[in-house]
FILO-960420 format. One record per residue: residue number from 0; x, y, z of N, C-alpha, C in turn. Coordinates in Angstrom, 3 decimals, always signed. Layout:
N
<r num="NUM" n_x="X" n_y="Y" n_z="Z" ca_x="X" ca_y="Y" ca_z="Z" c_x="X" c_y="Y" c_z="Z"/>
...
% end
This chain:
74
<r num="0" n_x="+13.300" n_y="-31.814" n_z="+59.383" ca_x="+13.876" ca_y="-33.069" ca_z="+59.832" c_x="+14.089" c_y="-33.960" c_z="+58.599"/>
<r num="1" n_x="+15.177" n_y="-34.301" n_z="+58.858" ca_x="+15.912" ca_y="-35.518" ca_z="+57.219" c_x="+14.390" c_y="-36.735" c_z="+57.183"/>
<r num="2" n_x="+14.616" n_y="-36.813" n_z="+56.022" ca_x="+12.750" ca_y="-38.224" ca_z="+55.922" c_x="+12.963" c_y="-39.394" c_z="+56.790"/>
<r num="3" n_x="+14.897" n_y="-40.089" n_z="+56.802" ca_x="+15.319" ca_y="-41.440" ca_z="+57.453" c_x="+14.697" c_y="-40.933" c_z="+58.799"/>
<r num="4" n_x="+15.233" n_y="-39.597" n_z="+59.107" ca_x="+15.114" ca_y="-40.000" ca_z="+60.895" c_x="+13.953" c_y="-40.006" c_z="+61.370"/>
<r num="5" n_x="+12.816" n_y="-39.281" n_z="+60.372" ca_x="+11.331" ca_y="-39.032" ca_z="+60.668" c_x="+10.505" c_y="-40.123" c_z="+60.429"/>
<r num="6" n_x="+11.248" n_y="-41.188" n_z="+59.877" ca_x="+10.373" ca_y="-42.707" ca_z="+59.386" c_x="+10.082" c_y="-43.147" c_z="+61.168"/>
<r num="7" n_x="+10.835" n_y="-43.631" n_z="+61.518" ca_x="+10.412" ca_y="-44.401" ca_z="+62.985" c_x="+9.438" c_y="-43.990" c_z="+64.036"/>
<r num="8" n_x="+9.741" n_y="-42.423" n_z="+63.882" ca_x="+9.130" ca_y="-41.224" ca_z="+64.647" c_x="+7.446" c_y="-41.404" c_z="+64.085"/>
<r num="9" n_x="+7.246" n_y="-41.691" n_z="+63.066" ca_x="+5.729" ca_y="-41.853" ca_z="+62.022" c_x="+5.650" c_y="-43.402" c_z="+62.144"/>
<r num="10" n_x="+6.526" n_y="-44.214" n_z="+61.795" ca_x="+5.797" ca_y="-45.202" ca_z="+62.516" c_x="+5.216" c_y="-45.556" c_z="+64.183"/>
<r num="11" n_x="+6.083" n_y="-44.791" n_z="+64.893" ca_x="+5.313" ca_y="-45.448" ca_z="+66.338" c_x="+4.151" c_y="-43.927" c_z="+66.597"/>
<r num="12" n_x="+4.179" n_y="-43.059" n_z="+65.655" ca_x="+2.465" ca_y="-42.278" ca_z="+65.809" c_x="+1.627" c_y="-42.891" c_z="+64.986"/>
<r num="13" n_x="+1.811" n_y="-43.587" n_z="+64.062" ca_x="+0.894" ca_y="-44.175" ca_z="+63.251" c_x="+0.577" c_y="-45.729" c_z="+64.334"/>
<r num="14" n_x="+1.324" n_y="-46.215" n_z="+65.158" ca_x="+0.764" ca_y="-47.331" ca_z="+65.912" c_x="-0.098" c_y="-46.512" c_z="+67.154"/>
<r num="15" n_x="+0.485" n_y="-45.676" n_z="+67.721" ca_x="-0.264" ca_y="-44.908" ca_z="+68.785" c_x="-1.980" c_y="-44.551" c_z="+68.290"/>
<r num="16" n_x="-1.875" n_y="-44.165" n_z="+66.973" ca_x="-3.385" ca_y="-43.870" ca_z="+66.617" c_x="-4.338" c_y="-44.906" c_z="+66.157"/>
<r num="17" n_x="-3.516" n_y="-46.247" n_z="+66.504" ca_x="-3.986" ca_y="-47.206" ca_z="+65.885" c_x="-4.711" c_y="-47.843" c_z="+67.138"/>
<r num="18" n_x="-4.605" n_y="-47.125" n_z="+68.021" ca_x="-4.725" ca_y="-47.870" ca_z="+69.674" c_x="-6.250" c_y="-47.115" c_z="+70.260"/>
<r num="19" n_x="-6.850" n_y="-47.848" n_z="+71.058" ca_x="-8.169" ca_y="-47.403" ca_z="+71.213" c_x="-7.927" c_y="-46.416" c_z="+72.546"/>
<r num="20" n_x="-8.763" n_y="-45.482" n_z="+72.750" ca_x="-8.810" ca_y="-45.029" ca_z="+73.939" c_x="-10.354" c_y="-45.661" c_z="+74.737"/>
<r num="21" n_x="-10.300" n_y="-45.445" n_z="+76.015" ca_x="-11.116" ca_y="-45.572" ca_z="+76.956" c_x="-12.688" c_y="-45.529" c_z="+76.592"/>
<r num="22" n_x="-12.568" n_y="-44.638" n_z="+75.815" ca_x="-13.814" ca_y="-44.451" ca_z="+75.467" c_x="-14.256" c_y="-45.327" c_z="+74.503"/>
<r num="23" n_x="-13.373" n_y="-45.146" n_z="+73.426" ca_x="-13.655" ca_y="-46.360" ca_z="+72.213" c_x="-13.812" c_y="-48.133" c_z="+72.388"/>
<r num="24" n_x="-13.302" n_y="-48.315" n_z="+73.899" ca_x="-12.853" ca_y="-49.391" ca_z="+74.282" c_x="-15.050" c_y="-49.582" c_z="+74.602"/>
<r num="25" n_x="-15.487" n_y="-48.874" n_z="+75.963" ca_x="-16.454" ca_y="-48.641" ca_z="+76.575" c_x="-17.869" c_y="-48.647" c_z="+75.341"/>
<r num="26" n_x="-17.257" n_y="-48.219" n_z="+74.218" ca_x="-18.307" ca_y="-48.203" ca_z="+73.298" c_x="-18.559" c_y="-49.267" c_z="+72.632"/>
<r num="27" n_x="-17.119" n_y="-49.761" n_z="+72.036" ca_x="-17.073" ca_y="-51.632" ca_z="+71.256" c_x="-18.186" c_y="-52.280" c_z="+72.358"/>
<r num="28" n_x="-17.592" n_y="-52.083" n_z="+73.541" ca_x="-18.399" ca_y="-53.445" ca_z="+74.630" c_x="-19.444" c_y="-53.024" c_z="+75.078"/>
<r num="29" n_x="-20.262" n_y="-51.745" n_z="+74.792" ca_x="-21.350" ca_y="-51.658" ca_z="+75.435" c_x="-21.634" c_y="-51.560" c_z="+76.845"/>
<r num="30" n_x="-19.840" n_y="-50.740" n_z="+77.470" ca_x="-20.091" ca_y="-50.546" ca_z="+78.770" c_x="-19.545" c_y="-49.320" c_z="+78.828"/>
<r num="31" n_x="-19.618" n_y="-48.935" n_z="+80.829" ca_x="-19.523" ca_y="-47.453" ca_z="+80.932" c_x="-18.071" c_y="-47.370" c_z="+80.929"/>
<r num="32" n_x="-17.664" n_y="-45.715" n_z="+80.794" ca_x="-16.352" ca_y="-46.030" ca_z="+80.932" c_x="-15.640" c_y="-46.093" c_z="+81.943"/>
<r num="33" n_x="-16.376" n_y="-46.045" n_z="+82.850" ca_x="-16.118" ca_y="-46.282" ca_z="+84.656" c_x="-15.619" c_y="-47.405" c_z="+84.933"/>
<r num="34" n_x="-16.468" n_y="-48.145" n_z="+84.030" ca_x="-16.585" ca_y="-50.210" ca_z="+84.133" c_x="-15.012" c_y="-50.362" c_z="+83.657"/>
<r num="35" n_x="-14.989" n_y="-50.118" n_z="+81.997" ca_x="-13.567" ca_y="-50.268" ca_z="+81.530" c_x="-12.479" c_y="-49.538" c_z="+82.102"/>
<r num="36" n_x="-12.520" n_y="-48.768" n_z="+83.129" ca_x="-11.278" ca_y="-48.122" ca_z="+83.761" c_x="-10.959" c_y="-49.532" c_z="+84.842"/>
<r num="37" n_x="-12.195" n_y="-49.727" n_z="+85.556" ca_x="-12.341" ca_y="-50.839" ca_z="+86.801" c_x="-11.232" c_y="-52.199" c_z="+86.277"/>
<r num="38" n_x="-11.743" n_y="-52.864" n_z="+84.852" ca_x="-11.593" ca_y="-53.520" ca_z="+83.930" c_x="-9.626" c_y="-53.748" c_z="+83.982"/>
<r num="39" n_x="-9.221" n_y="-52.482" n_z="+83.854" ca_x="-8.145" ca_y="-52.103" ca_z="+83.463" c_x="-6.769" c_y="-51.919" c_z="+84.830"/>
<r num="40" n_x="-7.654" n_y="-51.367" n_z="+85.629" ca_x="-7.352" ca_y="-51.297" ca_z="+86.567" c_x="-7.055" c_y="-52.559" c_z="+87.478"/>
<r num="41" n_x="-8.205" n_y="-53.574" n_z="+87.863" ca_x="-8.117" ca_y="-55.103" ca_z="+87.952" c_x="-7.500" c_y="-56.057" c_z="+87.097"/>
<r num="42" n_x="-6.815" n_y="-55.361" n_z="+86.089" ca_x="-5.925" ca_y="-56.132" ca_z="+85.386" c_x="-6.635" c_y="-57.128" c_z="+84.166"/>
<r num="43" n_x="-8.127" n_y="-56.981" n_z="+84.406" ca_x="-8.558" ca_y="-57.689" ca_z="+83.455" c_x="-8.697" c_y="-57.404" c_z="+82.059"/>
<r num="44" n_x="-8.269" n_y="-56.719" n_z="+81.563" ca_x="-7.631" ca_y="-56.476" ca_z="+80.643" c_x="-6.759" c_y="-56.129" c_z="+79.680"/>
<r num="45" n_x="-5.725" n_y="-56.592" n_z="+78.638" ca_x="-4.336" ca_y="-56.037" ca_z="+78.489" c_x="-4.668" c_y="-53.913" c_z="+78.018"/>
<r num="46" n_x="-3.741" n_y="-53.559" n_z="+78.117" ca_x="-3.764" ca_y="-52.179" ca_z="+78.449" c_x="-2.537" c_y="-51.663" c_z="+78.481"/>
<r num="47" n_x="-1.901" n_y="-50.200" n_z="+77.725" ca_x="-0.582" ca_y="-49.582" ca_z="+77.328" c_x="-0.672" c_y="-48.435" c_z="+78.379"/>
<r num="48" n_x="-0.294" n_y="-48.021" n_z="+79.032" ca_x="+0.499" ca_y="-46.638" ca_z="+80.099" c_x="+1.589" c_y="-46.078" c_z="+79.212"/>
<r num="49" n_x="+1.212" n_y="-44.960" n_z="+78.689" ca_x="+2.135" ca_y="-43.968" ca_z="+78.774" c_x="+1.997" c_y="-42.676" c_z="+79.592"/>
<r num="50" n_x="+2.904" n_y="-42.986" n_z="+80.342" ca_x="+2.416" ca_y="-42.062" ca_z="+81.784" c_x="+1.285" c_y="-41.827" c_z="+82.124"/>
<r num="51" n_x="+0.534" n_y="-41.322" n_z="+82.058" ca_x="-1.141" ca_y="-41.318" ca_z="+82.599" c_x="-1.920" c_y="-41.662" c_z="+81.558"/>
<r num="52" n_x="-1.547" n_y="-41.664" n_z="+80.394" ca_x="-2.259" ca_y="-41.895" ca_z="+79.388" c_x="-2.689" c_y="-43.461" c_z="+79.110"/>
<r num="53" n_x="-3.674" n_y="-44.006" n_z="+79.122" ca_x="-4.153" ca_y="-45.081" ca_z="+78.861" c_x="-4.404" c_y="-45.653" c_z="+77.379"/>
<r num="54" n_x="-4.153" n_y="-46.454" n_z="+76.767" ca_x="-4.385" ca_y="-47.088" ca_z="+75.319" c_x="-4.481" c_y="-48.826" c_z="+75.215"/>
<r num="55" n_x="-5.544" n_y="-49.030" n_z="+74.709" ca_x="-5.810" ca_y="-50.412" ca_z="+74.104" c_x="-6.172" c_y="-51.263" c_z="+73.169"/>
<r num="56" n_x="-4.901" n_y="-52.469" n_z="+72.599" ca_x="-5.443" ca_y="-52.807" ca_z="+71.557" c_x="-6.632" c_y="-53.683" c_z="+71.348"/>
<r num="57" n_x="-7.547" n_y="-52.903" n_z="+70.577" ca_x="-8.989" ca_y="-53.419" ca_z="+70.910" c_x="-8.869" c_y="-55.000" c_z="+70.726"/>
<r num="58" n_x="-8.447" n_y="-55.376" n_z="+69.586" ca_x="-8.579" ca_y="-57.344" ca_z="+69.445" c_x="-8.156" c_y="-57.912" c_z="+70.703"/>
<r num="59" n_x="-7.440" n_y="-57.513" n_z="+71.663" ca_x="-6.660" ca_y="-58.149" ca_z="+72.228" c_x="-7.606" c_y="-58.200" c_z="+73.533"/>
<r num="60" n_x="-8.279" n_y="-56.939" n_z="+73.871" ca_x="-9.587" ca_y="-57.100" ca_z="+74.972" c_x="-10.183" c_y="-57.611" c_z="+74.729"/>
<r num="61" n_x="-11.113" n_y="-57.732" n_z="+73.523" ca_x="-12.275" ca_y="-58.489" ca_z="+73.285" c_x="-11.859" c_y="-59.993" c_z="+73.329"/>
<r num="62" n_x="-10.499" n_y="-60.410" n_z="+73.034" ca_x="-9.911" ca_y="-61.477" ca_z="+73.648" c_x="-10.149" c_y="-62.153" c_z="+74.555"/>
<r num="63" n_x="-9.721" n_y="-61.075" n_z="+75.724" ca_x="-9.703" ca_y="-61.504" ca_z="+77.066" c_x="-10.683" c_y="-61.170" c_z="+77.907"/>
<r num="64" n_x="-11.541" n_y="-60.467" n_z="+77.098" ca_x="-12.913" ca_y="-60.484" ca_z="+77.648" c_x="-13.678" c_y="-62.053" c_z="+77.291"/>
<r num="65" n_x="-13.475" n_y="-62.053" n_z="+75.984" ca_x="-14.215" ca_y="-63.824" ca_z="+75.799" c_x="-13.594" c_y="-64.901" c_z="+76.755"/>
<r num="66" n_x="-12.385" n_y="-64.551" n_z="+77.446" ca_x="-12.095" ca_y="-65.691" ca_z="+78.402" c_x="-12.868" c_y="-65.385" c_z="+79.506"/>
<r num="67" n_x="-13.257" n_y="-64.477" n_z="+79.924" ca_x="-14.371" ca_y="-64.557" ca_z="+81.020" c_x="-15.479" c_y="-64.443" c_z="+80.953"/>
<r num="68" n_x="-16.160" n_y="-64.980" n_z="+79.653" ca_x="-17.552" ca_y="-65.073" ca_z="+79.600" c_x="-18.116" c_y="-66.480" c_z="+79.801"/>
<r num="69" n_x="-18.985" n_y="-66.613" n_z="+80.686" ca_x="-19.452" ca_y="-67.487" ca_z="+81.060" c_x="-20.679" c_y="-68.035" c_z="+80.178"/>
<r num="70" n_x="-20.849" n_y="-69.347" n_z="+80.414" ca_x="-21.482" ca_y="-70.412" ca_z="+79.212" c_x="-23.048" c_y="-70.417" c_z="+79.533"/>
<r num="71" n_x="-23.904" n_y="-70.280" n_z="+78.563" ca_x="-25.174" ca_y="-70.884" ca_z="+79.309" c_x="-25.440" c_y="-71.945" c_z="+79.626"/>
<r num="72" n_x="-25.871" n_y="-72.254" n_z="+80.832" ca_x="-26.083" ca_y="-73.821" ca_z="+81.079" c_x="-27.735" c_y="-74.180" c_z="+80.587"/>
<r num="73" n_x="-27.442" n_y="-75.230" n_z="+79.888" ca_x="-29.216" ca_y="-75.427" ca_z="+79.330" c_x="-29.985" c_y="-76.748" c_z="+79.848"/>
% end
């Protein structure tokens, strides 16, 4: 394959591997990966579908996980 047409093709696998899977997601947060499917599933967290395949950019959960953490009251 010519290098021009293979540049774009390597950039969007080099972003794909840049993306967490399920598991990696479940491990950052210290939960199961049952929880982060639930998570994902309820929309509470942003999350990529490629066809069955699930991917997430981790900054962007831990994001929107800090919007639903609740405050201690003292």
């Amino acid at each position: 394959m010519p290098q021009s047409s293979r540049a774009p093709l390597e950039r969007v696998e080099n972003q794909l591997d840049s993306l967490a899977t399920t598991e990696d997601v479940a491990r950052a947060c210290r939960a199961s990966k049952r929880t982060v499917q639930a998570w994902y599933y309820h929309k509470r967290i942003p999350h990529i579908k490629i066809g069955r395949l699930v991917r997430f950019h981790l900054p962007d959960v831990l994001r929107a996980l800090k919007r639903h953490t609740v405050q201690e009251v003292k």
